[in-house]
N, C-alpha and C positions, 0 to 999 in steps of 0.2 A: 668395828673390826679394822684393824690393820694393817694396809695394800703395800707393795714394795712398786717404785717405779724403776724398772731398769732400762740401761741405756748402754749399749757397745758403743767404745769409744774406740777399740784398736783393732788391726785385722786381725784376721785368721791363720794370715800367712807365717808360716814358720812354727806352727804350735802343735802340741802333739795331739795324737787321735782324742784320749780322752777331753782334755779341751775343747776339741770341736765339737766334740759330741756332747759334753757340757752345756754349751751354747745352743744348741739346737737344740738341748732338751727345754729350754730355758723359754724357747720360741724366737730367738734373734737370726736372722738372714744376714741384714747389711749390718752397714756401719752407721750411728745414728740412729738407729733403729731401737723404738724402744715399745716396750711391754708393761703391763700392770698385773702382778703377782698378788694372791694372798700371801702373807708374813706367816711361815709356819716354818720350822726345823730344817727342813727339804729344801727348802729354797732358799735358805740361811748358809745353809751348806755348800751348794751348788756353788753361790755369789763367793764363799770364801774360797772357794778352787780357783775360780777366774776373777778374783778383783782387783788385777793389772790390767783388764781388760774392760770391766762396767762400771759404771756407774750408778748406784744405788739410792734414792730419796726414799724416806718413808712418808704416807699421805695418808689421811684417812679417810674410812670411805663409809 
């Protein structure tokens, strides 16, 4: 299966609600801040709304 590793590389500041709330769906707080997603549609998605702002690797797990 797999994993997506994401990683916030820019702020918050200046972005609209839905965006933020993108990110926090995502589980990201800071900057640098990264997380390990299953690769499913959903969260394919999400990363294509915000992807001036993360950074995405795929890894498998």
């Amino acid at each position: 299966m797999k994993r997506l590793q994401i990683t916030l590389v820019r702020s918050l500041i200046g972005r609209t609600e839905s965006q933020r709330a993108t990110v926090q769906s995502l589980g990201l707080r800071k900057i640098r801040q990264t997380v390990t997603r299953e690769d499913s549609p959903v969260v394919r998605g999400m990363i294509a709304k915000i992807n001036h702002m993360v950074e995405c690797k795929e890894i498998d797990a």
